[in-house]
C-alpha positions as CSV (number, residue, x, y, z in Angstrom):
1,X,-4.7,-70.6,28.6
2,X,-7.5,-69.1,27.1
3,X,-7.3,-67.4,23.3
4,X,-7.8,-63.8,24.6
5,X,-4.6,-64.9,27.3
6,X,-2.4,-65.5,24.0
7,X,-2.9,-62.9,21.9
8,X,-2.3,-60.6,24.8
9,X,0.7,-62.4,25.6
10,X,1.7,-62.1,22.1
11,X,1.4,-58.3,22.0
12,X,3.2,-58.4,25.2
13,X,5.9,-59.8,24.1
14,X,5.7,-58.6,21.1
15,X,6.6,-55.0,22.3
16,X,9.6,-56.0,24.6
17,X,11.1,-57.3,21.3
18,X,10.0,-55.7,18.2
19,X,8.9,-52.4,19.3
20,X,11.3,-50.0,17.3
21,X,10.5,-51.5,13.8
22,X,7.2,-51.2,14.4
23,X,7.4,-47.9,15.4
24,X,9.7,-47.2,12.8
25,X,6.8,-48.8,10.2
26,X,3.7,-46.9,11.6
27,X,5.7,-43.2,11.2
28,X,6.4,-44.1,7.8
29,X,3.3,-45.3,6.7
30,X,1.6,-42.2,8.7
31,X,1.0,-39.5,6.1
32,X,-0.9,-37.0,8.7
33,X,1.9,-34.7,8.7
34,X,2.6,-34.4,4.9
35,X,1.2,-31.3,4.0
36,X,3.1,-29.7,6.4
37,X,6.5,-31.4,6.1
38,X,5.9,-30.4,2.3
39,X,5.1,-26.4,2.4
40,X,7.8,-26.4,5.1
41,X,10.0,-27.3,1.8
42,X,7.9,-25.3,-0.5
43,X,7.5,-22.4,1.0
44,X,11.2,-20.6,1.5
45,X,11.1,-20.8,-2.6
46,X,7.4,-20.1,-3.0
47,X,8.2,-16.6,-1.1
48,X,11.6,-15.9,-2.8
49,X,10.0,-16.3,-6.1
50,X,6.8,-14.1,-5.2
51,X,9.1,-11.5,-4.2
52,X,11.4,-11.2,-7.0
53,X,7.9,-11.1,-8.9
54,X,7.0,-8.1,-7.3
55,X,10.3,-6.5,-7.3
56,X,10.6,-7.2,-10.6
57,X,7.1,-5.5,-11.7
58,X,7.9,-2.5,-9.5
59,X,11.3,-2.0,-11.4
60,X,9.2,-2.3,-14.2
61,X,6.6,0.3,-13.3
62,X,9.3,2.8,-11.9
63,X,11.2,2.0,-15.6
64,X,7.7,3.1,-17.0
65,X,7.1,6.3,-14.2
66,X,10.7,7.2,-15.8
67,X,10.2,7.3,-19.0
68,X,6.2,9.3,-18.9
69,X,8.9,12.0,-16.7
70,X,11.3,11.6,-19.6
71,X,8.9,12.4,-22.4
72,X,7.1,15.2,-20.7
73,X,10.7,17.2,-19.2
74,X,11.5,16.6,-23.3
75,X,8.0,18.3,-24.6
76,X,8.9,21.2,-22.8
77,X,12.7,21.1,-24.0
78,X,11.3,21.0,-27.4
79,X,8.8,23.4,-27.6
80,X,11.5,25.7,-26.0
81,X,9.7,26.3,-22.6
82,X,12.9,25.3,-20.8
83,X,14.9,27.5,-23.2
84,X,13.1,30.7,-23.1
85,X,12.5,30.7,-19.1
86,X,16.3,30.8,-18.5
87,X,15.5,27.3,-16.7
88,X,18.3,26.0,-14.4
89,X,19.6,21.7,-14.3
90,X,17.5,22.2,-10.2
91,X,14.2,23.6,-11.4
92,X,14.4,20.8,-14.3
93,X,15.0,19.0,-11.5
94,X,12.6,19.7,-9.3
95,X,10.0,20.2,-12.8
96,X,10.9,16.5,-13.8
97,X,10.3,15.2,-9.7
98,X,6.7,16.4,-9.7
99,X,6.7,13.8,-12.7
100,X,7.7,11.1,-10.8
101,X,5.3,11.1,-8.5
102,X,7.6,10.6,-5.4
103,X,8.1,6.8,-6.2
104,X,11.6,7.2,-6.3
105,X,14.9,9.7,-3.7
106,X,15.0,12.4,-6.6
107,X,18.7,13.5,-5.0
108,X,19.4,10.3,-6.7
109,X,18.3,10.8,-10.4
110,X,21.0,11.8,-12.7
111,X,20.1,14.2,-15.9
112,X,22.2,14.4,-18.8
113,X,20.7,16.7,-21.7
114,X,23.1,17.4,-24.4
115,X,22.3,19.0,-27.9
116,X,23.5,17.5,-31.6
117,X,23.4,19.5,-35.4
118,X,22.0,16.1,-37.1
119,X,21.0,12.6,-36.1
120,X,24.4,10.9,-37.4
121,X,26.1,12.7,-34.8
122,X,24.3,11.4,-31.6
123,X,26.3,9.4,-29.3
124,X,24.1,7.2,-26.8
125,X,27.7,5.8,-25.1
126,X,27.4,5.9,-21.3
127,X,30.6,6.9,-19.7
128,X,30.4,5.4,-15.9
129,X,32.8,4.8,-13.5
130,X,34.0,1.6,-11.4
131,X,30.8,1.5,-9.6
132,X,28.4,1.6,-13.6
133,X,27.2,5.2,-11.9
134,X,27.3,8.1,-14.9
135,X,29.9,10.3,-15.1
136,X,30.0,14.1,-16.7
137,X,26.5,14.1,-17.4
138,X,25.6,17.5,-19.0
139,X,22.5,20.0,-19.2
140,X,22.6,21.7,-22.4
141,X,19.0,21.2,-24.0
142,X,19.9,23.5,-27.6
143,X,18.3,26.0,-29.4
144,X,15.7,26.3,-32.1
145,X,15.8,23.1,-34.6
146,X,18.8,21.4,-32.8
147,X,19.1,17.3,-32.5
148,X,18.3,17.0,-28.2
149,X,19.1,13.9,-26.1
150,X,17.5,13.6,-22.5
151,X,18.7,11.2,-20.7
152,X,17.0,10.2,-16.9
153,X,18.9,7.7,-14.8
154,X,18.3,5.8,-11.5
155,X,20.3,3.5,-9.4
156,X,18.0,0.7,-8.1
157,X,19.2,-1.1,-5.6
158,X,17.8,-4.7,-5.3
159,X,16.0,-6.0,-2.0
160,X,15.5,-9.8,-3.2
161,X,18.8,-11.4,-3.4
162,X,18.5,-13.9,-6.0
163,X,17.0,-11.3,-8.3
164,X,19.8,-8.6,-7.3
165,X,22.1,-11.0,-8.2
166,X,20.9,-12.1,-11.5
167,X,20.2,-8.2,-12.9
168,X,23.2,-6.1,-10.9
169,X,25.3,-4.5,-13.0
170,X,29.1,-5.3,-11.7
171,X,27.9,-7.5,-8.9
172,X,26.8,-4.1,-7.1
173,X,22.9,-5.8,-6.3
174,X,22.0,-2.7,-8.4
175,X,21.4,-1.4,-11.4
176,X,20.9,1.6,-13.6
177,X,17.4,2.3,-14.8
178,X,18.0,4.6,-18.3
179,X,15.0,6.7,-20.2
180,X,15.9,8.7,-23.1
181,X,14.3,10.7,-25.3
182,X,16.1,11.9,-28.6
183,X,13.9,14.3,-31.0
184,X,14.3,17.9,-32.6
185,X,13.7,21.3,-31.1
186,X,10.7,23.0,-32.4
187,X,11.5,26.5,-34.5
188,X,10.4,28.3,-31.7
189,X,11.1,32.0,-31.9
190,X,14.1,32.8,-29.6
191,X,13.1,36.0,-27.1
192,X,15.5,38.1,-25.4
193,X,18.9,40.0,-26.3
């Protein structure tokens, strides 16, 4: 028998005998299809973490839209705009949803403006119900040189799970975004009777 007869005869019988270790040895040591094995691991976390990112900043910039609404509807409590033109809680309403820019369901935002004689007296305790949604919010923005509170708040509901259930107030996947503005009424002169 020649040498090429033997070693062919080897590999023969090698594969009638051996054949599944070997296999076995050539899929480990293959590392063509690690890359892919890998972001097939890496990527159900890469994407849950990129979109608790973004969920988080845009919480973040509707907490900031909020409180530029805030701050303006309180300019115009202060320097007695709201006061003089007989303005209802809907037109301050609708006034404080031009502010918002339509980022967010204004049916949704609560209001609470309520009016103090001094600073000592201000009370910035939230009274909620079972669900952590405000109750007996009130719209009385003061006169002249009264204390004013004005309070703007939104229920965001969470889409990312992991990040809904981190910040959710009461295990709702939600919580309440809060901008308040406390300053004193201008002495603006009061028109009418």
């Amino acid at each position: 028998m020649s040498g090429i007869d033997r070693t062919v005869s080897r590999r023969a019988s090698g594969r009638r005998s051996g054949w599944p270790g070997r296999l076995l040895c050539r899929l480990v040591g293959n590392r063509a299809g690690n890359v892919v094995v890998e972001l097939a691991v890496a990527a159900p976390v890469l994407a849950l973490l990129f979109a608790g990112l973004l969920e988080t900043a845009t919480v973040m910039f509707t907490n900031s839209i909020m409180e530029g609404a805030a701050s303006e509807a309180g300019r115009r409590i202060r320097t007695g705009q709201i006061q003089q033109a007989g303005t209802t809680l809907d037109t301050f309403r609708s006034d404080l949803c031009t502010s918002l820019f339509n980022i967010m369901d204004c049916s949704q935002i609560v209001i609470d403006v309520r009016n103090f004689t001094d600073y000592s007296g201000i009370s910035l305790t939230l009274q909620v119900d079972e669900n952590g949604d405000p109750v007996n919010p009130a719209f009385s923005p003061g006169g002249p040189e009264t204390i004013t509170l004005v309070r703007v708040m939104y229920r965001w509901n969470f889409i990312t799970p992991l990040i809904g259930h981190m910040l959710s107030d009461n295990g709702t996947n939600s919580t309440l975004l809060i901008s308040t503005a406390v300053f004193q009424n201008e002495p603006y002169a009061v028109t009418g009777p």
